[in-house]
C-alpha positions in Angstrom: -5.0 39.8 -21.3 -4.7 42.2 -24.2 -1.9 40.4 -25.8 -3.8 37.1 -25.4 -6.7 38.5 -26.6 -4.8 39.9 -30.1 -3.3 36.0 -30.6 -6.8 34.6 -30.0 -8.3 37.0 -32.3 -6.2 37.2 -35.4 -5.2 33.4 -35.1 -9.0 32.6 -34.6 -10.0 34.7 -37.6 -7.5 33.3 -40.2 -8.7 29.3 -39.3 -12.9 31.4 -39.3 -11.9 32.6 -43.0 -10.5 28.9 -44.0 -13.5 27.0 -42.5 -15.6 29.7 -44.2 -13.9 29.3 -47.9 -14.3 25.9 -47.7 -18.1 25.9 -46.5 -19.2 28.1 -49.1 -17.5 26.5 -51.9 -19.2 23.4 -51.1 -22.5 24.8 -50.9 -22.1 27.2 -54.1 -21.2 24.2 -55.8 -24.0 22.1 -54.8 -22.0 19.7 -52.7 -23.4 20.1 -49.3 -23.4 16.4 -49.0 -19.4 16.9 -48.8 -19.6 19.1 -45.5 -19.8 16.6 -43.1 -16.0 15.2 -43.6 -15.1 19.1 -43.5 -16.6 19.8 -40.4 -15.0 16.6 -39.2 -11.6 17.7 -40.4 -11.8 20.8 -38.9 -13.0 19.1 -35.4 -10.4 16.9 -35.5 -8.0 19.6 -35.8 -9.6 21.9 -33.1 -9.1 18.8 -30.4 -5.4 18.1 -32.0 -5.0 22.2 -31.0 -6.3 21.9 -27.9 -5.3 18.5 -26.9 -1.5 19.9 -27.7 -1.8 22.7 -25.4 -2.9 20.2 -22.7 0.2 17.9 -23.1 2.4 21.0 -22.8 0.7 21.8 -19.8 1.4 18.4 -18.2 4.5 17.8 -19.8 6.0 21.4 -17.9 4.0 20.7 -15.0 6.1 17.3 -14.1 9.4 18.6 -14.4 11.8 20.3 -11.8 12.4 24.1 -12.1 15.1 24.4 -14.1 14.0 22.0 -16.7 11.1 23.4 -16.9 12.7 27.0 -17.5 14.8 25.5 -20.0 11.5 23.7 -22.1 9.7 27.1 -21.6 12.5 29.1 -22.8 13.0 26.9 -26.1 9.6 26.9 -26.4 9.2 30.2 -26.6 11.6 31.2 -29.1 10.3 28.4 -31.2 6.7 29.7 -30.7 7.7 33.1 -31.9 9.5 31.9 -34.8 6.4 30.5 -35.9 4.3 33.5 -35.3 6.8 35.4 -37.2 6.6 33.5 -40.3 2.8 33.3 -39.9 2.7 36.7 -39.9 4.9 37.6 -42.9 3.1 34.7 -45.1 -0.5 35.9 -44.3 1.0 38.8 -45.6 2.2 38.0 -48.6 -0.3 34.8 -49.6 -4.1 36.8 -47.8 -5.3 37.8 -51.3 -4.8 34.4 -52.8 -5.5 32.2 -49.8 -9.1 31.9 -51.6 -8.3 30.9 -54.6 -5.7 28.2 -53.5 -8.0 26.7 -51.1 -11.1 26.4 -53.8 -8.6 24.6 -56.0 -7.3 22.0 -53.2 -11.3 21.4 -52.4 -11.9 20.6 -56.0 -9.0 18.1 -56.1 -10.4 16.4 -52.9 -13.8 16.4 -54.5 -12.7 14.0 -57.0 -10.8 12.1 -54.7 -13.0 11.1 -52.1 -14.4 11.6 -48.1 -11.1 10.9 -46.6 -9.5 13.5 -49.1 -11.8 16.4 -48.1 -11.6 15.6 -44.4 -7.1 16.2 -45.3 -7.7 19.5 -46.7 -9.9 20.9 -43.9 -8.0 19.0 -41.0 -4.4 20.6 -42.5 -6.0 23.7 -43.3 -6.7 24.5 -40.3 -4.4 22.1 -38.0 -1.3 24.5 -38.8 -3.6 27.8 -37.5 -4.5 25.5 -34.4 -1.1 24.1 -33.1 0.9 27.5 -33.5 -2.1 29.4 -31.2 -1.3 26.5 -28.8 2.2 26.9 -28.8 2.0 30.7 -28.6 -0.8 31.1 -26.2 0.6 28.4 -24.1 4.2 30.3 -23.8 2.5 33.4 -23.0 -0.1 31.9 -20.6 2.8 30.2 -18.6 4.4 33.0 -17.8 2.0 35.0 -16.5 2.3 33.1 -12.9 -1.6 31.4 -12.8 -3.6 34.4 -13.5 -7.0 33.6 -15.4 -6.6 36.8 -17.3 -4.3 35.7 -20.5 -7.2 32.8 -20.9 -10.1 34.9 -20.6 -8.5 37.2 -23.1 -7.8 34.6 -25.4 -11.1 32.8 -25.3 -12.9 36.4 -25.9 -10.2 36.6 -28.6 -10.9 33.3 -30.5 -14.7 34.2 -29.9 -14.8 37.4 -31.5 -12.9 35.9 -34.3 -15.9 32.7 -34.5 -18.4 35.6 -34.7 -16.4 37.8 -37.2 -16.1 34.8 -39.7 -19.7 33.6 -39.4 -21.0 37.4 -40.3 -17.9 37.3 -42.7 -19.3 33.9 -44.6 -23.1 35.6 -44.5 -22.1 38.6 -46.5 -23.1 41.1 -43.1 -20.0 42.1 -42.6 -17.2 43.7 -45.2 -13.7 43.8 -43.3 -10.9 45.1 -45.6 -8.2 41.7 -44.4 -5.4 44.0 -45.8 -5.4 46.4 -43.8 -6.9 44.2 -40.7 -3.7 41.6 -41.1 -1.5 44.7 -41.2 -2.5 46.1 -38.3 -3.0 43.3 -36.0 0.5 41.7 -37.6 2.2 44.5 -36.0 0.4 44.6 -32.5 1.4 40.9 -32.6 5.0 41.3 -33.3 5.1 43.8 -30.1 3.4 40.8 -28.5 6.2 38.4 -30.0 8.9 40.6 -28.8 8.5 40.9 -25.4 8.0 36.6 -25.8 11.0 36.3 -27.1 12.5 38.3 -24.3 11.0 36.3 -22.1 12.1 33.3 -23.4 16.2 34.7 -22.6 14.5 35.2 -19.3 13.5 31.6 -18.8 17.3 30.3 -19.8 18.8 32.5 -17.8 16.7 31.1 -15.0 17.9 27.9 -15.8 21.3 28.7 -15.6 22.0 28.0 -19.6 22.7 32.2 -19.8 24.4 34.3 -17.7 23.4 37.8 -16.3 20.3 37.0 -14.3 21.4 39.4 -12.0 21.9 41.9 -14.4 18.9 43.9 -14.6 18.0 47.2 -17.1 15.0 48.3 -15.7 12.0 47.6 -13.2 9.0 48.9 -14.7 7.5 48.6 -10.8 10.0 51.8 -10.5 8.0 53.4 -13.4 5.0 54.1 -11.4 5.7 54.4 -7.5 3.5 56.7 -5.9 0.5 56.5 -8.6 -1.5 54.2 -6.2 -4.0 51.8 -7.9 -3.5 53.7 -11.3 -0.3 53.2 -11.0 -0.8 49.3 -10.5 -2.7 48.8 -13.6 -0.9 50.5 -15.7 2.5 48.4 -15.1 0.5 45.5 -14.8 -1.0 46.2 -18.3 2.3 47.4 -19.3 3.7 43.9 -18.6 0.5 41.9 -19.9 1.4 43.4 -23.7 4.7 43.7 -24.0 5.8 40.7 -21.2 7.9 42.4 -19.4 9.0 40.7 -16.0 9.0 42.3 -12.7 12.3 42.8 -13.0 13.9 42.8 -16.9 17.3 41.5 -17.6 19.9 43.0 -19.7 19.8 40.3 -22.2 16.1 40.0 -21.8 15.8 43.9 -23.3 18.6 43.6 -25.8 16.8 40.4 -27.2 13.3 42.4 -27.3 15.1 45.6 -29.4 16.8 43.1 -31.7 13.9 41.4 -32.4 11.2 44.1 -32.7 13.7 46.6 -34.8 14.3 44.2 -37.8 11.2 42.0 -37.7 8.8 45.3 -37.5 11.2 47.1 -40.0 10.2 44.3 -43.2 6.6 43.8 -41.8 5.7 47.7 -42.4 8.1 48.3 -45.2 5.7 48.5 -48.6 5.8 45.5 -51.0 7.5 46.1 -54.4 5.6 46.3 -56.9 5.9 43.4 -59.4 8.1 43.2 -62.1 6.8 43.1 -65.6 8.2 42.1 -68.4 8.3 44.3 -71.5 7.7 42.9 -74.9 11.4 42.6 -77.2 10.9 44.5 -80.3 11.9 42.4 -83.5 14.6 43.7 -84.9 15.1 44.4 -89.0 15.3 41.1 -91.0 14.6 38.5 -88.3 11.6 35.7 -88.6 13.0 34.8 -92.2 
């Protein structure tokens, strides 16, 4: 639930920021007659989102086990691809997103209804379709528990709520620091997908060593009783571990997670400056 809850809300905030830039450009630039083919962009792009976790859904649903391993696994690694270049661009682009937004919404202006309705539908249509894909790869394996989609829902929620006080000026939230941290809770989160998604092929037969297991985390906590319970089942809701973790499935978490979480945290360079050439004796004619 917690890991749901981290996608929904740092996914939810970025397209709440977007939505927000947009809105209050128009209406700082007296254009307010402009916001209906926004809001209809952004619509559009919330059913696309949603429509696209559906048709996963069904698409999964239909096939026999070990195809549907095999479309889970893929989908997985291909989900935390995504989230991992999400991450490292929101990190990099976060202080200019504003300022390259404005200008797109001041070519649209001048180009017409349809144009505006683009730049808010592919604005946020990229945020919407990678939550899909990740939420959906986390919420299908997590064997039909409710929790992963309450905790996103609250997630995308909290996000709705900290935008809207974010757009009224209520609320100051330094994005630096909130990106940072919430980048590297979600790379912990993308890990133990990523594992899981080695899990899923070897089910299918496409990897060996299914029966080669590292650890149980069930062993972890014997004897701790109903404390013992929730901790390894919130133990497994962050970090998706499976009942019973694979060889491969661990050695894909640590090679993942070591790297990835190594450049995330490392401190940007500085940028390079030039330094003015002096003119030498005689030159300039």
């Amino acid at each position: 639930m917690l890991g749901n809850y981290l996608i929904g809300l740092r996914e939810g905030l970025e397209a709440s920021l977007v939505v927000s830039i947009l809105i209050a450009y128009l209406v700082k630039s007296g254009n307010r007659a402009a916001l209906a083919p926004v809001w209809g962009g952004v619509g559009t792009a919330i059913a696309v989102a949603i429509g696209f976790g559906i048709a996963l859904s069904v698409a999964s649903g239909e096939m026999q086990f070990k195809t549907q391993e095999t479309f889970g696994g893929i989908l997985s690694i291909i989900a935390v691809g995504l989230v991992t270049w999400m991450v490292f661009w929101m990190r990099r682009t976060a202080r200019f997103m504003k300022a390259e937004l404005e200008g797109k919404l001041a070519g649209a202006l001048s180009m017409g209804r349809g144009a505006l309705f683009a730049v808010a539908f592919l604005a946020v249509g990229r945020e919407g379709l990678e939550t899909a894909l990740f939420l959906w790869t986390n919420i299908s394996n997590a064997n039909n528990s409710t929790e992963p989609i309450i905790g996103a829902v609250l997630g995308l929620l909290t996000a709705a709520l900290l935008g809207y006080l974010l757009y009224r000026g209520g609320l100051r939230l330094n994005l630096k620091k909130f990106f940072t941290i919430t980048g590297a809770a979600l790379i912990i989160v993308a890990a133990g997908v990523f594992g899981y998604g080695f899990h899923d092929l070897q089910e299918a037969s496409l990897l060996p060593g299914l029966t080669a297991l590292a650890f149980e985390p069930s062993h972890w906590f014997a004897g701790l009783g109903q404390v013992g319970q929730w901790m390894q089942t919130a133990l497994q809701g962050v970090f998706n571990l499976t009942p019973q973790v694979t060889i491969a499935q661990a050695i894909a978490w640590v090679i993942y997670i070591i790297p990835v979480m190594f450049f995330f945290l490392r401190p940007a360079k500085p940028p390079v400056t030039a330094t003015p050439r002096k003119q030498t004796a005689g030159a300039g004619g």
